[in-house]
C-alpha positions, 0 to 999 in steps of 0.5 A: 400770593402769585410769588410764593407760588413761584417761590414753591415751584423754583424751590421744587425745581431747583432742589432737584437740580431741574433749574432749567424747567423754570421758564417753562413752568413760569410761561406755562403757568404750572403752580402748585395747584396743577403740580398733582395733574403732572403726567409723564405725557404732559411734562413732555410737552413742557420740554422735559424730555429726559425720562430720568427728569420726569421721574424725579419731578413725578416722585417730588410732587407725589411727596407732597401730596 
Protein backbone atom coordinates (compact mmCIF):
# COMPACT_ATOMS: atom_id res chain seq x y z
CA UNK A 1 0.00 0.00 0.00
CA UNK A 2 3.23 2.31 0.64
CA UNK A 3 3.54 2.52 -3.14
CA UNK A 4 0.36 3.96 -4.05
CA UNK A 5 0.80 6.24 -1.97
CA UNK A 6 3.88 7.52 -3.31
CA UNK A 7 2.20 6.75 -6.39
CA UNK A 8 -0.79 9.47 -5.30
CA UNK A 9 1.63 12.10 -4.28
CA UNK A 10 4.19 11.86 -7.57
CA UNK A 11 1.13 11.82 -9.52
CA UNK A 12 -0.10 15.02 -7.67
CA UNK A 13 3.14 16.77 -7.98
CA UNK A 14 4.18 16.06 -11.10
CA UNK A 15 0.57 16.72 -12.82
CA UNK A 16 1.29 20.24 -11.47
CA UNK A 17 4.99 20.42 -13.04
CA UNK A 18 6.20 20.52 -9.08
CA UNK A 19 8.40 17.25 -9.79
CA UNK A 20 10.93 18.72 -7.88
CA UNK A 21 9.11 18.51 -4.58
CA UNK A 22 9.12 14.79 -4.84
CA UNK A 23 12.52 13.88 -2.60
CA UNK A 24 11.19 16.40 -0.09
CA UNK A 25 7.96 15.08 0.13
CA UNK A 26 9.38 11.08 0.03
CA UNK A 27 12.27 11.98 3.19
CA UNK A 28 9.58 13.99 4.98
CA UNK A 29 7.04 11.14 4.71
CA UNK A 30 4.26 13.58 3.39
CA UNK A 31 1.15 11.03 1.80
CA UNK A 32 -2.02 11.51 1.35
CA UNK A 33 -3.07 11.23 4.54
CA UNK A 34 -1.19 14.45 5.83
CA UNK A 35 -1.83 16.26 2.43
CA UNK A 36 -5.30 17.88 4.29
CA UNK A 37 -2.77 19.25 7.18
CA UNK A 38 -0.48 21.20 4.48
CA UNK A 39 -0.22 24.68 5.31
CA UNK A 40 1.35 27.83 3.73
CA UNK A 41 4.03 27.64 6.61
CA UNK A 42 4.56 24.23 6.39
CA UNK A 43 5.28 23.67 2.72
CA UNK A 44 7.71 26.10 3.43
CA UNK A 45 9.68 24.28 5.69
CA UNK A 46 9.72 21.41 3.03
CA UNK A 47 11.58 24.06 0.65
CA UNK A 48 8.63 25.30 -1.53
CA UNK A 49 9.29 28.50 -1.32
CA UNK A 50 7.80 30.03 -4.59
CA UNK A 51 4.42 31.42 -3.13
CA UNK A 52 3.01 30.67 -6.54
CA UNK A 53 4.01 26.75 -5.87
CA UNK A 54 2.24 26.86 -2.68
CA UNK A 55 -0.73 28.23 -4.20
CA UNK A 56 -0.92 25.62 -6.68
CA UNK A 57 -0.35 22.61 -4.30
CA UNK A 58 -2.87 24.17 -1.44
CA UNK A 59 -5.54 24.45 -4.32
CA UNK A 60 -4.68 20.54 -5.33
CA UNK A 61 -5.07 19.09 -2.30
CA UNK A 62 -8.44 21.20 -1.36
CA UNK A 63 -9.71 19.52 -4.61
CA UNK A 64 -9.37 16.45 -3.26
CA UNK A 65 -11.03 16.59 -0.38
Amino acid sequence: MKSGRAHGRRGLLRGLGLGKYEAAFRENEIDETVLPSLTHEKLKELGVTALGHRLKLLDAIAALR
